[in-house]
N, C-alpha and C positions, 0 to 999 in steps of 0.2 A: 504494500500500500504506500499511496505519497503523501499520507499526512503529515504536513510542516507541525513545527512550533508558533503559538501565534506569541507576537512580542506584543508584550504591556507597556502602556503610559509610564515612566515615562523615558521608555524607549529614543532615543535620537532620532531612527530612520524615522519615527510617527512624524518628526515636526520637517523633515527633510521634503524639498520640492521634487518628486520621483522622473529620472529621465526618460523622456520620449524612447521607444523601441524602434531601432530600426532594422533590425535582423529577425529577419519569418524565417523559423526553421525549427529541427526537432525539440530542441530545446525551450525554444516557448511553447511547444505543444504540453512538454511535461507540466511545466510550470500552470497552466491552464487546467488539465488534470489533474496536478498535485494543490492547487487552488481548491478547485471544486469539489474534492474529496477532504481536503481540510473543512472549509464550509458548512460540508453537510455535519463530519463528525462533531463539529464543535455546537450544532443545531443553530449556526445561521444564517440569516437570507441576502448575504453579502459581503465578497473579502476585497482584500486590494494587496498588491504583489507588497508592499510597505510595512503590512501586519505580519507580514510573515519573513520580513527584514531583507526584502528583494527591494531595492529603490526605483521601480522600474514602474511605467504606467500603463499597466494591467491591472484588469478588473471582472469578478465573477459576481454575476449577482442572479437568485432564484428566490421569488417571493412565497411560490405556492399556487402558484396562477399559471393561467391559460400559455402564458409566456414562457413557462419550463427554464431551462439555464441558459442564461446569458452570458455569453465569453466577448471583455471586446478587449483592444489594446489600442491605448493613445486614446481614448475619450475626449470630447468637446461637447460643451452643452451649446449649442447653437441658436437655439428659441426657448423660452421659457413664458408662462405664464399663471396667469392665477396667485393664490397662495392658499398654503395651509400651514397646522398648525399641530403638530402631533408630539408624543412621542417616541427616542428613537434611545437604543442603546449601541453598545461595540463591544463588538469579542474582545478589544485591547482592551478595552476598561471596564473589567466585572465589577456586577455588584452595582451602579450607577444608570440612571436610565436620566431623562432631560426632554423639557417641551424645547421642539425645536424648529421656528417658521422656516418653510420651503415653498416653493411653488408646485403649483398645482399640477402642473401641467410640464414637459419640456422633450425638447427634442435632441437627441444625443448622435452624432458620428463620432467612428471611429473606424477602427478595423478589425476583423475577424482573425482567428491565427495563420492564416495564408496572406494577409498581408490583403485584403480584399476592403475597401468601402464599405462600409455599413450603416443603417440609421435606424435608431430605436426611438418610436414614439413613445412616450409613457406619462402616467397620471396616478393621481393617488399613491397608494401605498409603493408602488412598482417605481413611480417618479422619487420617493423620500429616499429610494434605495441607491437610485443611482445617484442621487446630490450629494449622500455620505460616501459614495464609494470614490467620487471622483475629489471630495473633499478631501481625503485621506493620500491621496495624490498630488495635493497642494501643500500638506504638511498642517492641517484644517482638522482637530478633531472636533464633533458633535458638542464638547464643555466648551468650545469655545463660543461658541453660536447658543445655547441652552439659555432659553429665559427663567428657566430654574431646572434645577438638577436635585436629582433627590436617590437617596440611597433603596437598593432592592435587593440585600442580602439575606432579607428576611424571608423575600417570597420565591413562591416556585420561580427556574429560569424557563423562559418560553423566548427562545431566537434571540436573536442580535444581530448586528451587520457588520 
């Protein structure tokens, strides 16, 4: 199996700006792989190559939805709209959950592991997930953006991103 280690707050790669990929070959495929297999094990609905001390801008994200796994590399949010208003937590930072405004709505290229164009429309809960994951790319954690944060070691864990 290629289940990484995820690294914790307050890790250095977390606040590092991850560089642009420009090599499509077997080795991002693992890393995509060994992403989305970390993910699931750790029961969340989105990583970023950073969590797992890869500085690189890769992202997997699967909410539970119609949309199944999403693999892209080098993400762009391109359009955005709306807002909301929820909360979000992070495999790097257990224990911790935080209301945290996003848009509603937005529209994402990048590329797929062949090095191919891609655009992902997304909204609601699918949208919150790629805003963290491509935050976490910027060196952008969730407490920074939190109009309150509040502790959940008390309760059952159900996901994270």
């Amino acid at each position: 199996m290629g289940i990484r280690l995820i690294v914790k707050d307050p890790d250095p790669v977390l606040r590092e700006v991850a560089k642009e990929v420009t090599k499509f070959n077997p080795n991002l495929k693992k890393l995509l792989k060994d992403m989305a297999e970390t993910m699931y094990d750790a029961e969340g609905v989105g990583l970023a190559a950073p969590q797992i001390g890869i500085s690189k801008r890769v992202i997997v994200v699967d909410v539970g939805d119609e949309n199944g796994l999403v693999e892209m590399v080098n993400p762009v949010i391109v359009e955005q709209e709306g807002e909301q208003l929820g909360p979000e937590g992070c495999l790097s930072i257990p224990n911790l959950n935080g209301e945290v405004r996003r848009a509603e709505r937005i529209v994402v290229q990048g590329q797929n592991s062949d090095g191919d164009s891609i655009t992902v429309n997304a909204s609601g809960y699918f949208a919150r997930a790629f805003q963290h994951e491509i935050d976490h790319l910027n060196g952008v954690l969730f407490t920074d953006l939190a109009e309150s944060v509040y502790d959940i070691s008390d309760r059952p864990r159900k996901g994270g991103e």
